[in-house]
C-alpha positions in Angstrom: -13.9 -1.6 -16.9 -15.7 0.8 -14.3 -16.8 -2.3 -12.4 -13.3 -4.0 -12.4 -12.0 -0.3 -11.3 -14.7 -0.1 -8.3 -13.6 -4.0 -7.1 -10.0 -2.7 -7.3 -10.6 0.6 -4.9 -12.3 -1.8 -1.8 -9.3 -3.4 -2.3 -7.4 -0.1 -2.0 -5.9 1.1 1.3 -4.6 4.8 0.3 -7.1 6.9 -2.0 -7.1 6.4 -5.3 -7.9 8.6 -8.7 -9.1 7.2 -12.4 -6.0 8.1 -14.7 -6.2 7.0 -18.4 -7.9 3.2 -17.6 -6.1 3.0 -14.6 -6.3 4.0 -10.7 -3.6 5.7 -9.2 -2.5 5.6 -5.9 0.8 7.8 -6.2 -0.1 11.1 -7.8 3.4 13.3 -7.9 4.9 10.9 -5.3 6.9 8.8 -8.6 9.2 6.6 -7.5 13.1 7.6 -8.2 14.7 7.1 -11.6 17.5 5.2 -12.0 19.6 5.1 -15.2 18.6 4.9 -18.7 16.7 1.3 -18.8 14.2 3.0 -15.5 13.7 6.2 -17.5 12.9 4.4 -21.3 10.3 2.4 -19.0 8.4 6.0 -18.7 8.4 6.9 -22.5 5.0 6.3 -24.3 6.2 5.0 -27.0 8.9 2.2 -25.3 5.7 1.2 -23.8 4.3 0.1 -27.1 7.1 -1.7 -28.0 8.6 -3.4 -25.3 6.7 -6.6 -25.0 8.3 -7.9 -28.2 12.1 -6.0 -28.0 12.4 -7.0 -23.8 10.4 -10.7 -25.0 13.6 -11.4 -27.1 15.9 -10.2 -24.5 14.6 -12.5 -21.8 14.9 -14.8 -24.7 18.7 -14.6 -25.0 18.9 -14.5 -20.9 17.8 -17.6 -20.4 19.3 -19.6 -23.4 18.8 -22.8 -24.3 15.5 -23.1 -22.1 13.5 -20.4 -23.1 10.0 -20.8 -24.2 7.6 -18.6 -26.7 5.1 -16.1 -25.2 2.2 -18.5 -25.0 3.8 -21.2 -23.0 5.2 -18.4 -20.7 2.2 -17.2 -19.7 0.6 -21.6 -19.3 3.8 -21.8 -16.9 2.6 -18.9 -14.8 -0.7 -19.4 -14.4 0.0 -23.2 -13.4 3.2 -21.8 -10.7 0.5 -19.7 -8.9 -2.5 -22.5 -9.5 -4.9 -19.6 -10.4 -8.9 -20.8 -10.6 -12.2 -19.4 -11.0 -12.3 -16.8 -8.2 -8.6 -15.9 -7.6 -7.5 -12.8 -6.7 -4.2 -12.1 -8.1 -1.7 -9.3 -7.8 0.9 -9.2 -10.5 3.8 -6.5 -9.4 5.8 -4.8 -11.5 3.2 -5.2 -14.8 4.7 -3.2 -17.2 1.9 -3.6 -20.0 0.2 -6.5 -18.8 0.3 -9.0 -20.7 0.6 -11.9 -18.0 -2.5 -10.2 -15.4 -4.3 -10.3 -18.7 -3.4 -14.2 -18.6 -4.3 -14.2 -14.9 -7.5 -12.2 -15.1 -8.7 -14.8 -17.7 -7.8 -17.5 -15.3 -9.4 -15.9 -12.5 -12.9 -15.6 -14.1 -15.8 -13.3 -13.5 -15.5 -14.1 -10.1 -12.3 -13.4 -9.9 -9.7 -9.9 -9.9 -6.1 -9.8 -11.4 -4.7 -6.1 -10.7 -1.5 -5.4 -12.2 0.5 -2.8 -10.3 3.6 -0.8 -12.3 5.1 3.1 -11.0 5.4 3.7 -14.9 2.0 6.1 -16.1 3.0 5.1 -19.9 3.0 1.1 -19.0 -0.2 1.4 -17.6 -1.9 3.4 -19.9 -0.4 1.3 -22.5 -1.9 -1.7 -20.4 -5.3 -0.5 -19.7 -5.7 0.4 -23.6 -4.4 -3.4 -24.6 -5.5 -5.5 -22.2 -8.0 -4.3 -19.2 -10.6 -6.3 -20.1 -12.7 -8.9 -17.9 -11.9 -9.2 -14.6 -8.4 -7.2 -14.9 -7.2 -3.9 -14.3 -4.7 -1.8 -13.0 -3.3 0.6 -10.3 -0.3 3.0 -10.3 1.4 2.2 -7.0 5.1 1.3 -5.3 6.2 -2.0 -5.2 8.5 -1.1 -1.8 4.7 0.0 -0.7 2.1 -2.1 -2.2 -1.4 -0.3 -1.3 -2.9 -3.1 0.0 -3.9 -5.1 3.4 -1.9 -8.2 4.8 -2.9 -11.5 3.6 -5.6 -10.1 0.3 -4.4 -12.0 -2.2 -4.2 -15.9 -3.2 -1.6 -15.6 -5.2 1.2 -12.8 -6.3 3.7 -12.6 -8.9 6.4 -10.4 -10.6 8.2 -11.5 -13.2 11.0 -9.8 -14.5 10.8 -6.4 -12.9 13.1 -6.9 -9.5 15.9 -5.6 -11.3 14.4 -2.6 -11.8 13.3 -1.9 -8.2 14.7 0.7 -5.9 14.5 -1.6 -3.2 14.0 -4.9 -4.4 14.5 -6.5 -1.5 11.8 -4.5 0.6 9.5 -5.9 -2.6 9.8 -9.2 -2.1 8.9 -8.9 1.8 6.0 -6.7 0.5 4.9 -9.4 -1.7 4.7 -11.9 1.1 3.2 -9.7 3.1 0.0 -9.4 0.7 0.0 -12.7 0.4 -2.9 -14.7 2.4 -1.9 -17.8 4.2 -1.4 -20.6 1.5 -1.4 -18.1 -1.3 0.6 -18.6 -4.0 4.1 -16.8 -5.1 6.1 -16.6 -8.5 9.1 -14.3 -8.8 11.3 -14.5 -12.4 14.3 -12.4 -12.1 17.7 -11.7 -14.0 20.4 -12.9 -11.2 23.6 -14.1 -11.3 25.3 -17.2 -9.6 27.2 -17.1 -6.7 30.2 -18.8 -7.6 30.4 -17.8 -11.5 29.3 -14.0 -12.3 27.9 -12.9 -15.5 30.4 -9.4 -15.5 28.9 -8.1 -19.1 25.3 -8.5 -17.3 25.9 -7.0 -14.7 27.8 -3.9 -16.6 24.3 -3.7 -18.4 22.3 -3.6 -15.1 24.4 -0.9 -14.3 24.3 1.0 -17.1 20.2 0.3 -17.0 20.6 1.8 -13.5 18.9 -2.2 -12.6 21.1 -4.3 -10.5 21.7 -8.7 -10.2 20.9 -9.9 -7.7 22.9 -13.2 -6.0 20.6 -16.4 -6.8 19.8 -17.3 -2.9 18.6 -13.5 -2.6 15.4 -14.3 -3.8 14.4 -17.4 -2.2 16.6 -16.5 1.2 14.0 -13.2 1.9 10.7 -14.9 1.4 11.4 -17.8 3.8 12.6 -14.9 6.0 9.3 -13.3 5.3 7.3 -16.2 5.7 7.0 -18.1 2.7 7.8 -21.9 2.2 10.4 -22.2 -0.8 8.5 -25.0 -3.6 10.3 -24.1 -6.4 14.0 -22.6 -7.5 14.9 -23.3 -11.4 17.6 -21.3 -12.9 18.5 -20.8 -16.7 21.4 -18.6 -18.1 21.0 -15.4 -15.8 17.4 -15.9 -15.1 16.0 -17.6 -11.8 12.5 -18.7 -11.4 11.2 -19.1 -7.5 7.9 -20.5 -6.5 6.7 -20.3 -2.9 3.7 -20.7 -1.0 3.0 -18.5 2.1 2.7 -20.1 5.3 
């Protein structure tokens, strides 16, 4: 884990400190809450339990379509075409079961750093699953603590909702992306012709927010990115681009 740790601070841009298996980049500069669903993502013990109670969820979002936890994590690795050697950002972690996926896909010569604002998450991830060639960091998706054009491929799945500014995330995600890398983004949204009004009253209630479907793909072409991918099922949209 120390090794992993050390790759992960070259990486680094602002200063870092080792906090409970994981760096952190933010100290007492936390992110703002926002509504009930940001603030249970802080508790210790919703981090132990959310893979399986938010799994289900995700479940119901997507309807007929949705697949079990194994095939979910096949489906990303093969979107962002991760190999030995990879270096792979996964944004918005939570407790990290995909970068686990992607670490193990990446190799020993490889790096998958999950980033999440939440200091329960990511203790809860570095205790499950910082093992290999994976580890974490406590940072700001609106200011990811990284150079331009560091990694080969980037993902965050179903943590946009939940983002201050979740547009200024995606344009941070493209930025980090190096030319040709890879980019995966799952997100609840809602159509722009039929609205899902009892989702959205959740969101709100969450304090998350839906986002239109071309919101997504419309920012990374704007940011650079070439659009390869755009499936939708129930209020869920998948969006695969590569960064030009």
């Amino acid at each position: 884990m120390i090794a992993t740790q050390q790759r992960i601070a070259e990486l680094l841009e602002l200063e870092s400190t080792a906090v409970d298996g994981y760096l952190d980049v933010l100290g007492t500069d936390t992110p703002p809450i926002k509504g009930i669903g940001q603030a249970a993502m802080r508790v210790p013990l919703v981090s132990r339990i959310y893979e399986p109670i938010w799994r289900n969820f995700f479940r119901l979002a997507m309807g007929s379509n949705a697949v079990g936890v194994r095939k979910e994590k096949e489906r990303a690795v093969a979107s962002l075409d991760i190999t030995e050697g990879s270096l792979v950002l996964d944004v918005g972690c939570g407790p990290g079961l995909f970068t686990r996926a992607f670490g193990q896909a990446a190799g020993a010569t490889g790096l998958a750093i999950g980033l999440d604002a939440s200091p329960s998450m990511l203790a809860e991830a570095a205790r499950t699953n910082a093992v290999g060639s994976t580890g974490f960091v406590r940072g700001d998706a609106g200011r990811l603590p990284f150079a331009d054009k560091t990694f080969d491929a980037v993902a965050c799945f179903f943590a946009l909702h939940f983002f201050p500014d979740a547009e200024g995330a995606l344009v941070e995600i493209a930025r980090v992306a190096k030319p040709g890398g890879r980019i995966a983004v799952t997100a609840l949204a809602h159509p722009d012709a039929v609205d899902f009004p009892l989702f959205r009253r959740v969101y709100q209630i969450g304090g998350a927010r839906s986002l239109a479907y071309h919101v997504v793909p419309d920012i990374l072409a704007a940011a650079g990115c070439e659009i390869t991918g755009r499936k939708s099922s129930g209020a869920v949209q998948f969006v695969t681009a590569v960064k030009r």
